[in-house]
N, C-alpha and C positions, 0 to 999 in steps of 0.2 A: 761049230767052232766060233761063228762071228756072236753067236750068243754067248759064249763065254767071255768073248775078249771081250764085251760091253759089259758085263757081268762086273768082270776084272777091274775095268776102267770105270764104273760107278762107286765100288767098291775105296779105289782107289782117291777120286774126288771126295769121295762123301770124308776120309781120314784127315786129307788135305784140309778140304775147308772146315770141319770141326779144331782141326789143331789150331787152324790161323785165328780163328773167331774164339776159343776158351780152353785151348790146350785138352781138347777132350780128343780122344781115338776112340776108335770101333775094336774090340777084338774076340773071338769067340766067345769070351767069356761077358760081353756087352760091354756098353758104353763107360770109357775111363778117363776118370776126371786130372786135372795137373796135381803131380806127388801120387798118384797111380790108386787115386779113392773111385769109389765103385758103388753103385746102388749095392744093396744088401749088407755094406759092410755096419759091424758098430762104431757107435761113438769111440770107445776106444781106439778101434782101427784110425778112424779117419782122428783123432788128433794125434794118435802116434804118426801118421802122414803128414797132417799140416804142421803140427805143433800145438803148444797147448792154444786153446779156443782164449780170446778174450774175455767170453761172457759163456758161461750156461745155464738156458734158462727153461721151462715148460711153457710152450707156446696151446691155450686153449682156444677153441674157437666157436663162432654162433651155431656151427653143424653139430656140434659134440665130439670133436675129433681132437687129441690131444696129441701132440709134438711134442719130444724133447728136442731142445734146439742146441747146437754147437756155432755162438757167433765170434766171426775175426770182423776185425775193422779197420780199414786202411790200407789193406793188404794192397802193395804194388803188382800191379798182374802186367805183365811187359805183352800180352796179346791186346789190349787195351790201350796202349800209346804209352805203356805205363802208368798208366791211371791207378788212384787210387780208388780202390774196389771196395765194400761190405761183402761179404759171403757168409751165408745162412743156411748151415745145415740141419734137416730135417729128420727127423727118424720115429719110426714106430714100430715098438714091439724090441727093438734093437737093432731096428736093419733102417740103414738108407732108404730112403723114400722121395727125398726133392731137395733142389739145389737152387736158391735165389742168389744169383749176383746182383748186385746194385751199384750203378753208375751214374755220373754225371755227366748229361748230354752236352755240355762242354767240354768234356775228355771223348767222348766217345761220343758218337751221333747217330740216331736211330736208323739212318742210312746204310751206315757203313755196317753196325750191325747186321742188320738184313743182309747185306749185300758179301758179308760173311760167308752165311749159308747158303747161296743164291746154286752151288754146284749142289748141294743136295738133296734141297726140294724148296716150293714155295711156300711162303707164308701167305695163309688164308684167315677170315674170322676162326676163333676162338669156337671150336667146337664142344660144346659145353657135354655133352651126351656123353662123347669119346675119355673125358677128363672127369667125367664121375665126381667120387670124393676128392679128385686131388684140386679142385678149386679152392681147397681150403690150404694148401700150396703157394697158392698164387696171394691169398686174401683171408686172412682170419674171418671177418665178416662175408665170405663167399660171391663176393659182388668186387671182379678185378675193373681195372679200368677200361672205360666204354672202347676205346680205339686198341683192346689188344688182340695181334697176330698171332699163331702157333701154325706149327705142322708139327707130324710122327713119321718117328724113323726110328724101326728096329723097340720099338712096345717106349718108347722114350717120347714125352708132348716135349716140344720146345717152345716157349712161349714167351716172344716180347711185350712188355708192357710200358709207353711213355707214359708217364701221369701227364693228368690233362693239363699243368703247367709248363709243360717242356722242359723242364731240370731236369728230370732223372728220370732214367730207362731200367726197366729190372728185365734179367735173363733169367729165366728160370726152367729148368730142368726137373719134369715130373716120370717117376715111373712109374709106368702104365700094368706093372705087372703085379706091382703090391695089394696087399690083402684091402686093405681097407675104401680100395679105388671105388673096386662097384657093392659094400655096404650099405 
């Protein structure tokens, strides 16, 4: 019994502080992003969700992995101070694959980030092995920035990245389940 109600009560932290930090839930059917977008859905799903994309483009990269891309720009995201946000969605084959937020560490701060997820798990080095092909996720040229953290929860990396200038922090969300991870 007491391992359930821990169970219960991680369960319940892990909902919490994903919502606070990018409006994302857990629910049996995984990880669900704000307007209810979902690894595996299409392009069409997810901008019949958001709306239409401002830009669509094909994101190639030095791996030989090709993205079709769905980008908004500016997007007000009110878990962020209201910050205005870039969001970058990824896809291949037609299904969700990775989710880059981009923010300005003057709206948001690599701290409080962290300190987001801090009930879920910790952020450790960037475990490159676990994150396969999805570095090209992170980095078209597969070489993200030297200082970035991630954990996994539930086959999903989460991975901050400050640029080494301190302006801007990117959030990004890789699934760990897709075909093209361990190609």
């Amino acid at each position: 019994m007491k391992k359930l109600i821990a169970l219960m009560m991680v369960l319940c932290l892990l909902c919490a502080a994903a919502a606070a930090a990018a409006e994302t839930t857990t629910t049996e059917e995984g990880l669900v992003f704000p307007n209810g977008v979902k690894f595996g859905m299409s392009p069409e799903e997810v901008a019949a969700a958001e709306g239409a994309p401002g830009k669509k483009d094909v994101e190639h990269t030095h791996g030989g992995i090709t993205f079709d891309e769905l980008e908004y720009e500016k997007v007000i995201e009110s878990h962020f101070n209201n910050a205005k946000v870039d969001k970058h969605y990824l896809f291949i084959d037609g299904k969700l694959v990775g989710l880059c937020i981009e923010l300005k560490s003057r709206d948001y701060s690599y701290e409080e980030l962290k300190a987001s997820f801090a009930a879920i798990a910790e952020f450790a080095a960037l475990d490159y092995a676990a994150l396969g092909n999805g570095i090209y996720v992170l980095d078209d040229e597969g070489e993200p920035e030297h200082n970035a953290v991630a954990f996994v929860k539930d086959d999903v990396m989460v991975v901050i990245e400050p640029d080494d200038d301190g302006e801007d922090l990117d959030l990004t969300f890789v699934d760990l389940t897709a075909d093209f991870i361990k190609k």
